[in-house]
ROVOFI-156592 format. One record per residue (C-alpha): x, y, z; residue number from 1. Coordinates in pm, 1 decimal, padded with zeros to 6 digits. Example, Ala and Ser with C-alpha at 12.3 -4.5 7.8 and 13.67 -1.06 7.14 Angstrom:
<sites>
<site><u>01230.0</u><v>-00450.0</v><w>00780.0</w><i>1</i></site>
<site><u>01367.0</u><v>-00106.0</v><w>00714.0</w><i>2</i></site>
</sites>
This chain:
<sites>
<site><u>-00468.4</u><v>02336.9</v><w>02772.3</w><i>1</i></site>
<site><u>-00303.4</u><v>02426.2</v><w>02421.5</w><i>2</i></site>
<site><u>-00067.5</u><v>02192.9</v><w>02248.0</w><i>3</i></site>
<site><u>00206.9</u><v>02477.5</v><w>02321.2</w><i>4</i></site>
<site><u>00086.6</u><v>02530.1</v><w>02662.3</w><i>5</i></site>
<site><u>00164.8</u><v>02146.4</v><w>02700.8</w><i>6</i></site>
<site><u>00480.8</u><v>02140.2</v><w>02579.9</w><i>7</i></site>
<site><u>00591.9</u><v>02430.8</v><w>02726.9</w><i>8</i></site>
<site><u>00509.7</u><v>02199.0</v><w>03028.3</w><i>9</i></site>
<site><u>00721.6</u><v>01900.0</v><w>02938.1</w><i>10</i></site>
<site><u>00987.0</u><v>02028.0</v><w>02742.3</w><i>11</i></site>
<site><u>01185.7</u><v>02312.4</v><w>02819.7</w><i>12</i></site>
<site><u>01182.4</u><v>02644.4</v><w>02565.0</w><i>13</i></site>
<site><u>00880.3</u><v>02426.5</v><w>02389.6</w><i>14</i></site>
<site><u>00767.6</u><v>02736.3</v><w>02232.9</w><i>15</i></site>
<site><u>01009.7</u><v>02786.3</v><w>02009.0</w><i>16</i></site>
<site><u>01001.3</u><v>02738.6</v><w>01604.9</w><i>17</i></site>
<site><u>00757.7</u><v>02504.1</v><w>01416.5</w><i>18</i></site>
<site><u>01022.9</u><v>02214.4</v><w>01311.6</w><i>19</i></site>
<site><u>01150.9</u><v>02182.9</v><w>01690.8</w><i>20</i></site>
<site><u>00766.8</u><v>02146.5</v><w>01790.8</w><i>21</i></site>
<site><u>00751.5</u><v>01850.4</v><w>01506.3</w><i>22</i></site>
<site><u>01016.8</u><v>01721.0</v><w>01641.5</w><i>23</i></site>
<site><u>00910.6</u><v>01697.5</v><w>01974.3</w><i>24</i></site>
<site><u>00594.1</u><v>01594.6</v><w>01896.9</w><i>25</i></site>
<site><u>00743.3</u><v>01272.5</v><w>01674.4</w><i>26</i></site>
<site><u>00985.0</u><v>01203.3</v><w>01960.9</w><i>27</i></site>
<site><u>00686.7</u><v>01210.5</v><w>02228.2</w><i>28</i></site>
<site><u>00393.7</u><v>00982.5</v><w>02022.2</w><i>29</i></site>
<site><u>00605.1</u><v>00789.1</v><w>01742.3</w><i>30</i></site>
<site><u>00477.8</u><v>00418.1</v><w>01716.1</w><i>31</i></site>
<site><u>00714.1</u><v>00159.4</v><w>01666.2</w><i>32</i></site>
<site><u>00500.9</u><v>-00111.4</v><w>01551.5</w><i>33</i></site>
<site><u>00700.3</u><v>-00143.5</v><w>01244.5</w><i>34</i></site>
<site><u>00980.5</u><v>-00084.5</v><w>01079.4</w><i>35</i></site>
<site><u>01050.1</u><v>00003.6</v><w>00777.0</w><i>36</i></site>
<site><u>01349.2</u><v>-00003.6</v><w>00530.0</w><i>37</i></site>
<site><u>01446.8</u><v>-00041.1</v><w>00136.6</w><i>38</i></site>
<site><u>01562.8</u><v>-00367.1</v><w>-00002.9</w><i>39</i></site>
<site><u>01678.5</u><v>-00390.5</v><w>-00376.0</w><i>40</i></site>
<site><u>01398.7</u><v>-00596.9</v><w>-00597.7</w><i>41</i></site>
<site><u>01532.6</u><v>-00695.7</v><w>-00906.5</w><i>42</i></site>
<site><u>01244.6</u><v>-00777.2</v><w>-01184.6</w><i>43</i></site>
<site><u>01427.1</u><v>-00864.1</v><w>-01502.7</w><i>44</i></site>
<site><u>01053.2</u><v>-00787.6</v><w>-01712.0</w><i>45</i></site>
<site><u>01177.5</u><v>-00390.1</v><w>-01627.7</w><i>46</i></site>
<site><u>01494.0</u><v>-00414.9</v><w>-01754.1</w><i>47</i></site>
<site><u>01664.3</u><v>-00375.1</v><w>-01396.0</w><i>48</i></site>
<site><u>01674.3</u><v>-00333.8</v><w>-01012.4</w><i>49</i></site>
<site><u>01445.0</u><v>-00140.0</v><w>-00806.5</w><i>50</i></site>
<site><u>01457.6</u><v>-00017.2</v><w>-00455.7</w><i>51</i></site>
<site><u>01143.4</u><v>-00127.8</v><w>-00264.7</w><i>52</i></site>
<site><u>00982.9</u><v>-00069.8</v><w>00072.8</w><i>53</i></site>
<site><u>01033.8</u><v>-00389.4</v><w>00325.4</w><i>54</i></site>
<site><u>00839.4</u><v>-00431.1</v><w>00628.2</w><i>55</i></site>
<site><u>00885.4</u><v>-00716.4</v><w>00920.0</w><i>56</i></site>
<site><u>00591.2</u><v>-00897.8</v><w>00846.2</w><i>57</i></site>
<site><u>00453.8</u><v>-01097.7</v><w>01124.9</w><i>58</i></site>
<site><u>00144.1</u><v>-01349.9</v><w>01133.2</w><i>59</i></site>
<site><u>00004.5</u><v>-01537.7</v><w>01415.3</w><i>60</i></site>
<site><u>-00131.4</u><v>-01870.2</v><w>01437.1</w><i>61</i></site>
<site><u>-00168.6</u><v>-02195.2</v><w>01626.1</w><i>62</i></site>
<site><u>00097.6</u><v>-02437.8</v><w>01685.6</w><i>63</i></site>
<site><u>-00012.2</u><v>-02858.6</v><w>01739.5</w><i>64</i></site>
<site><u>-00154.1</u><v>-02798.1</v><w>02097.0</w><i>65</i></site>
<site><u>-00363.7</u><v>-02523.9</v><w>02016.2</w><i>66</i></site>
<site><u>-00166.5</u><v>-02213.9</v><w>02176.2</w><i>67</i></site>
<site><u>-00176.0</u><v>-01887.3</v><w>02021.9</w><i>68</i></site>
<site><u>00192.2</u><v>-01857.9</v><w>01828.3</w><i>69</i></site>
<site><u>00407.0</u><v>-01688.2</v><w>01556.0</w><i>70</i></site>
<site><u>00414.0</u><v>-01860.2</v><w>01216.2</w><i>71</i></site>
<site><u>00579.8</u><v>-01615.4</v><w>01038.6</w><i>72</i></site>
<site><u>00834.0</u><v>-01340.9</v><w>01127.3</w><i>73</i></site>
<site><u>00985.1</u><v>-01226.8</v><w>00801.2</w><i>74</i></site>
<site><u>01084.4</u><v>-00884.3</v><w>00587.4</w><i>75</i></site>
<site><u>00783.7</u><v>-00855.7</v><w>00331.1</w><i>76</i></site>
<site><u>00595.0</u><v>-01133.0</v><w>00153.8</w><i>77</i></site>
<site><u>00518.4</u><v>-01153.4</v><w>-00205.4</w><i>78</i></site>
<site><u>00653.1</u><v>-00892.9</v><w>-00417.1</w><i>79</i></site>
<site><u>00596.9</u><v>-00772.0</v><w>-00736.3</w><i>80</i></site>
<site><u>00689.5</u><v>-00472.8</v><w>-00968.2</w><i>81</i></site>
<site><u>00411.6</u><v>-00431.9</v><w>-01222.6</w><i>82</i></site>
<site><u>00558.7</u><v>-00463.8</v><w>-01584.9</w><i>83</i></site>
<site><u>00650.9</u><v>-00154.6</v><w>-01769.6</w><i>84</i></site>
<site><u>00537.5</u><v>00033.5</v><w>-01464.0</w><i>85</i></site>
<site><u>00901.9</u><v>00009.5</v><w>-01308.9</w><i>86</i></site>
<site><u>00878.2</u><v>00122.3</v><w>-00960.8</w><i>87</i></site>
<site><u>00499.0</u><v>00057.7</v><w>-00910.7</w><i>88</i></site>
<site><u>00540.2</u><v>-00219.6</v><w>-00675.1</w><i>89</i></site>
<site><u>00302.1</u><v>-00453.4</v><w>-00505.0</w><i>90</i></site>
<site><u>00370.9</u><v>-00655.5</v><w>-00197.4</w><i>91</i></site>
<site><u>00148.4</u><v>-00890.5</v><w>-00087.8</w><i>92</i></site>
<site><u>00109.6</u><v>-00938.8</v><w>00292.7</w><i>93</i></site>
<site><u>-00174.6</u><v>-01197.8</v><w>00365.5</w><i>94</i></site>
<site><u>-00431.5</u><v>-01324.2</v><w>00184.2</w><i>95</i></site>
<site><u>-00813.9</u><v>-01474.0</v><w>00252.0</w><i>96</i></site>
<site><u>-01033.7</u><v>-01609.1</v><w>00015.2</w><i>97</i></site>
<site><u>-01344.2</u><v>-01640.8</v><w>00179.4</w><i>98</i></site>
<site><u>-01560.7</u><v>-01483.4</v><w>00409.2</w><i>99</i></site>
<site><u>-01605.6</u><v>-01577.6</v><w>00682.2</w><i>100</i></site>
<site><u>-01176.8</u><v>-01622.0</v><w>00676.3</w><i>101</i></site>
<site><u>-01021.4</u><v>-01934.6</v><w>00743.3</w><i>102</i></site>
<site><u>-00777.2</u><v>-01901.3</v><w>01053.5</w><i>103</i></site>
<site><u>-00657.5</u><v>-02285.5</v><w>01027.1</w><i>104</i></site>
<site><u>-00344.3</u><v>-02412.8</v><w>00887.7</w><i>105</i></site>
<site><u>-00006.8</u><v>-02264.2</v><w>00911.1</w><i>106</i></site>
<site><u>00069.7</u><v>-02241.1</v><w>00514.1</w><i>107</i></site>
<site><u>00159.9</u><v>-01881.7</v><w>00421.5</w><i>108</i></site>
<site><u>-00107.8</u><v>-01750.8</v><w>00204.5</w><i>109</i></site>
<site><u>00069.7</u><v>-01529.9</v><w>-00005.8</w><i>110</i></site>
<site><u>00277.7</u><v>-01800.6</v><w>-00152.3</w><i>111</i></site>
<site><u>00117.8</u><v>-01754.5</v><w>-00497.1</w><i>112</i></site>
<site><u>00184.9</u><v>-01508.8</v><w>-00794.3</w><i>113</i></site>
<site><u>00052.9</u><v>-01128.7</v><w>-00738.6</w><i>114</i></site>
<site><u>-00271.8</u><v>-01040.1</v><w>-00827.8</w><i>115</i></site>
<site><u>-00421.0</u><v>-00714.3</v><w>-00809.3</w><i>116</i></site>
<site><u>-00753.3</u><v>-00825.7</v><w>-00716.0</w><i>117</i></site>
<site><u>-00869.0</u><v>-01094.4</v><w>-00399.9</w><i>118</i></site>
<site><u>-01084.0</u><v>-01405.5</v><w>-00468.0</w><i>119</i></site>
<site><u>-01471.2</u><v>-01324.5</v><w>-00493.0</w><i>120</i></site>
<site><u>-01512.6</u><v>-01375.0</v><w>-00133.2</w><i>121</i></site>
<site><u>-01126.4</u><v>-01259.6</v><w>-00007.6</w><i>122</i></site>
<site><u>-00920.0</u><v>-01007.5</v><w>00113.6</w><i>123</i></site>
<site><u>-00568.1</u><v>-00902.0</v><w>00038.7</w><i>124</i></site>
<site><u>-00322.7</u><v>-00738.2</v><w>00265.3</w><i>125</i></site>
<site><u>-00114.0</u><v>-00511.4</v><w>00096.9</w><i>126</i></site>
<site><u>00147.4</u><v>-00249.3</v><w>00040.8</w><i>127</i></site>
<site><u>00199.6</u><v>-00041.3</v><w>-00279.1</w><i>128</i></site>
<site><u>00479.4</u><v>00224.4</v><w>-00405.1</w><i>129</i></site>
<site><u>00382.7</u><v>00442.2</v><w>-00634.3</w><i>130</i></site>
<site><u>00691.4</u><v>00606.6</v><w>-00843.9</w><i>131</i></site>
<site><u>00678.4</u><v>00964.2</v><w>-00929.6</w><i>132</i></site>
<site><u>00476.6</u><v>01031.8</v><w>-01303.3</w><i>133</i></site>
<site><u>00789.7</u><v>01099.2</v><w>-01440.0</w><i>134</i></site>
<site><u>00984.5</u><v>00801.3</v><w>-01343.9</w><i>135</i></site>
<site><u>00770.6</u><v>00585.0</v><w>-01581.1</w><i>136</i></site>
<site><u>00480.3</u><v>00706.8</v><w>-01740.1</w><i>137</i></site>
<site><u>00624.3</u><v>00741.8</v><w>-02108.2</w><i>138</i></site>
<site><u>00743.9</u><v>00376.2</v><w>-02052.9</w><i>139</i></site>
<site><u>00452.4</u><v>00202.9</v><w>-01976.8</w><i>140</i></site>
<site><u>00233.1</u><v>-00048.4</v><w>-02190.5</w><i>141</i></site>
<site><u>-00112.7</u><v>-00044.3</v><w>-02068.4</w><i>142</i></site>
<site><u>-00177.1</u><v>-00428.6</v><w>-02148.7</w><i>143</i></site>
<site><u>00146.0</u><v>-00553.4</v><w>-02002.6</w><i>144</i></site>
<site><u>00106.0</u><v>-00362.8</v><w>-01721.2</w><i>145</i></site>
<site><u>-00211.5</u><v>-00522.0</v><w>-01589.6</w><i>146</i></site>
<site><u>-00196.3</u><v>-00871.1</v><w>-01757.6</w><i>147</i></site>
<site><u>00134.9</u><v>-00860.2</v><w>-01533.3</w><i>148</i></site>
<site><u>-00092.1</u><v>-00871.1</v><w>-01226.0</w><i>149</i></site>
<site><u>-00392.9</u><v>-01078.9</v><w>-01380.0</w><i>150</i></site>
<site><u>-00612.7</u><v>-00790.3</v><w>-01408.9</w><i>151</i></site>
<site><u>-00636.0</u><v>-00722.5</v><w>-01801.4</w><i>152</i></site>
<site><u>-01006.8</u><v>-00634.3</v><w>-01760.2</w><i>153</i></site>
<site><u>-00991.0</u><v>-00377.7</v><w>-01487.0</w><i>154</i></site>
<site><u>-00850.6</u><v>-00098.8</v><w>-01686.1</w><i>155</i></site>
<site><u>-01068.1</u><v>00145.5</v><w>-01821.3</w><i>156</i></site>
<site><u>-00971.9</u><v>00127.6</v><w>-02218.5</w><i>157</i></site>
<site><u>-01150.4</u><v>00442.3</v><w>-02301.3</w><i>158</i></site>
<site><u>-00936.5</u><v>00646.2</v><w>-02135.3</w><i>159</i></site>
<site><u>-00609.7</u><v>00767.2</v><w>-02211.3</w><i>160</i></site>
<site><u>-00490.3</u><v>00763.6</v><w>-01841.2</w><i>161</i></site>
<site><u>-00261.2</u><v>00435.2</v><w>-01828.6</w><i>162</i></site>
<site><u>-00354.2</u><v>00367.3</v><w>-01411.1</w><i>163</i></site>
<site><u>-00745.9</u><v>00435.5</v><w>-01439.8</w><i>164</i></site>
<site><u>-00901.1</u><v>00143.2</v><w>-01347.2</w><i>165</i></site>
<site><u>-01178.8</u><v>-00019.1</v><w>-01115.2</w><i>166</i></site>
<site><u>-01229.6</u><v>-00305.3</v><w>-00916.7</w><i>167</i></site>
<site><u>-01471.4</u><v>-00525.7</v><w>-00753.4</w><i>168</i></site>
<site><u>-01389.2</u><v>-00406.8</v><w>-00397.4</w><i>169</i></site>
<site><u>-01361.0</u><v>-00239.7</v><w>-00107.3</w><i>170</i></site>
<site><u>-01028.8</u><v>-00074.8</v><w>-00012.9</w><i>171</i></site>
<site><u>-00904.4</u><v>00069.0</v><w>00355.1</w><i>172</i></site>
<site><u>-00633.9</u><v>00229.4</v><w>00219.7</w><i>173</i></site>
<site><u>-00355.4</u><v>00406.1</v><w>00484.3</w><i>174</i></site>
<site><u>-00078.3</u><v>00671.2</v><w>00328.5</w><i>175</i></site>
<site><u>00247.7</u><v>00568.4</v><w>00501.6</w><i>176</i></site>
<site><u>00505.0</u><v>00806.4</v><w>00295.6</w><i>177</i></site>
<site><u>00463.6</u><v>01097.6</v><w>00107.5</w><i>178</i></site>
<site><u>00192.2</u><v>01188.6</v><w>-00122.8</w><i>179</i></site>
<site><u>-00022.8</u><v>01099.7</v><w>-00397.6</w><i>180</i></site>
<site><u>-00346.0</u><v>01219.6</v><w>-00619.2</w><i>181</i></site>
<site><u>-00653.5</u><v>01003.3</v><w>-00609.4</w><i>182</i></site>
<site><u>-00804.4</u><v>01106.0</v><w>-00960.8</w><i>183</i></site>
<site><u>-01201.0</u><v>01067.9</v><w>-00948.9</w><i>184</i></site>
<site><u>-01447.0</u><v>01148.5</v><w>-01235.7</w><i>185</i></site>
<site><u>-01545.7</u><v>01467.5</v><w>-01045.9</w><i>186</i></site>
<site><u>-01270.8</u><v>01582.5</v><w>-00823.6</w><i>187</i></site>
<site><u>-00891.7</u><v>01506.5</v><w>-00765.4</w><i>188</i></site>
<site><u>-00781.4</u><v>01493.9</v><w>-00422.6</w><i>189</i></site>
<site><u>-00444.8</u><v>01547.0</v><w>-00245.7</w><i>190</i></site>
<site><u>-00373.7</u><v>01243.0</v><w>00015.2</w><i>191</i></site>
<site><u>-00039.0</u><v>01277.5</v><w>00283.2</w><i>192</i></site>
<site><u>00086.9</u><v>01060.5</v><w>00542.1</w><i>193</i></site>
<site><u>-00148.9</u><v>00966.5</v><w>00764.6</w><i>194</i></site>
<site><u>-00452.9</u><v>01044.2</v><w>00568.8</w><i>195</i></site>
<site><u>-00694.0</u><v>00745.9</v><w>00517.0</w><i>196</i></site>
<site><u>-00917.8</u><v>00659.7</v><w>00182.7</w><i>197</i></site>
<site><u>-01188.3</u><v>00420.5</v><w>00180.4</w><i>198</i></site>
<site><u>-01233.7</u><v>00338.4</v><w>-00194.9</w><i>199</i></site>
<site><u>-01521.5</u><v>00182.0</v><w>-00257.9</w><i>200</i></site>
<site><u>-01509.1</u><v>00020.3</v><w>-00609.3</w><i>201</i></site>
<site><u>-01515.2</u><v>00376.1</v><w>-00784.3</w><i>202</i></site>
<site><u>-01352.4</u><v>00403.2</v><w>-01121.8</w><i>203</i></site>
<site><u>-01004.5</u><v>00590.9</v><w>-00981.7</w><i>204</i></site>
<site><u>-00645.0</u><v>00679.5</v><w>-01113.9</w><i>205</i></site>
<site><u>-00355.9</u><v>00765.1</v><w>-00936.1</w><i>206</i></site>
<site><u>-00079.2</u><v>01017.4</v><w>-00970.7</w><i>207</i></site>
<site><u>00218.6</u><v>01124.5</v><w>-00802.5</w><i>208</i></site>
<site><u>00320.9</u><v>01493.8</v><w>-00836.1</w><i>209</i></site>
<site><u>00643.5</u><v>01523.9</v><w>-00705.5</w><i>210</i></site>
<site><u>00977.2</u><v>01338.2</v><w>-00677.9</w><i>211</i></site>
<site><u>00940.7</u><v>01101.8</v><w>-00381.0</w><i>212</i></site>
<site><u>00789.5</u><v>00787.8</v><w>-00418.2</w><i>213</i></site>
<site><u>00432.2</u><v>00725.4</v><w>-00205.1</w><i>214</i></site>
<site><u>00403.7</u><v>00439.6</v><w>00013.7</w><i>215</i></site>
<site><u>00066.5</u><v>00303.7</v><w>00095.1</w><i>216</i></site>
<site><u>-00104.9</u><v>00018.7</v><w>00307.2</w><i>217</i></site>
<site><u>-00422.5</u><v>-00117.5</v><w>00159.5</w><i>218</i></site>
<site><u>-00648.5</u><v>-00356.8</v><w>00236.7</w><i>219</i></site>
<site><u>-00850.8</u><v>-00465.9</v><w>-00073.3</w><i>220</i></site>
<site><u>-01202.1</u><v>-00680.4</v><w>00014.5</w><i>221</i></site>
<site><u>-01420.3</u><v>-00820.5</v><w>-00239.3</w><i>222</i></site>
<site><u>-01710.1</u><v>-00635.8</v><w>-00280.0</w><i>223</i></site>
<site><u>-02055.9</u><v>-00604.7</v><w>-00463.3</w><i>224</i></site>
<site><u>-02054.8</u><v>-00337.5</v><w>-00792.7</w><i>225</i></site>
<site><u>-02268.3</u><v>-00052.3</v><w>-00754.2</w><i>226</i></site>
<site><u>-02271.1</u><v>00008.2</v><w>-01062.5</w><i>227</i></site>
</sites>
């Protein structure tokens, strides 16, 4: 059966103009595993405040008996907006820092300044905004940027793009809101809510076309060069 045979099944007058099918369809499969909302971050290094994603972050663990429990139920984790990149924020989730993880302890893992990339060995758990181009790309300095997130060495110098970089990982990334550019040496490719990337320690940029901020979830895991 078609999609508008279906709904024509479920929903009275289903067959009826493309945004009341979207509609229906959101209403009928929307997940409401988390919520999300802005929060003001103010970062005095950018001269100001910025409105930021937050997300109910909640982390499972083991309480003195040995019973499976919640150890943290919270809005976000570690935050940061990357210096003279205002409104390229970071916001750190969880953390591991060696593989195989460590699922002892009950000490939040993210309780340390941002970094962009995970312990040789580690994982980070993450979500990024990405500002539109115009919003701060004639403000930036390269250096500050990435020193500002202890990755002076990842950008790629030669190049006059200010966000192409590449690092020692693996990423699962996950586009939550809107839509961004991965830029590749070879091809630049359009990614929308709900499309997923696996980056895989390529030498990448990113870009932002329009006037919406993306939102992405990432998962960053330390990885082997290939070249």
């Amino acid at each position: 059966m078609g999609l508008l045979s279906a709904l024509s099944c479920l929903v009275p007058g289903a067959l009826a103009p493309a945004d009341q099918l979207i509609n229906i369809i959101e209403r009928l499969f929307k997940k409401t595993v988390a919520q999300f909302n802005f929060v003001t971050y103010r970062n005095g290094n950018n001269g100001g405040a910025t409105m930021v994603w937050s997300i109910r972050r909640v982390v499972t663990g083991h309480d003195e008996n040995g019973r499976s429990t919640v150890i943290f139920d919270d809005k976000n984790g570690q935050v940061k907006e990357m210096d003279s990149m205002p409104g390229l924020v970071l916001t750190d989730l969880w953390e591991t820092v060696s593989s195989p993880a460590d699922n002892s302890g009950t000490d939040d893992a993210v309780n340390r300044p941002v970094r962009l990339e995970p312990m040789t060995g580690g994982s980070i758990f993450r979500i990024v905004e990405f500002p539109p181009d115009g919003d701060w790309l004639d403000k930036v300095d390269v250096s500050t940027a990435f020193d500002s997130v202890a990755a002076g060495g990842a950008h790629d110098d030669g190049s006059s793009d200010p966000l192409r970089h590449k690092t020692d990982t693996i990423d699962y990334i996950v586009i939550l809101e809107g839509e961004i550019d991965a830029v590749l040496d070879t091809e630049t490719i359009r990614l929308r809510r709900g499309d997923a990337l696996v980056q895989r320690g390529t030498v990448h940029s990113w870009s932002v076309k329009g006037d919406k901020p993306c939102v992405l979830a990432v998962t960053l895991v330390s990885a082997t060069p290939a070249v």
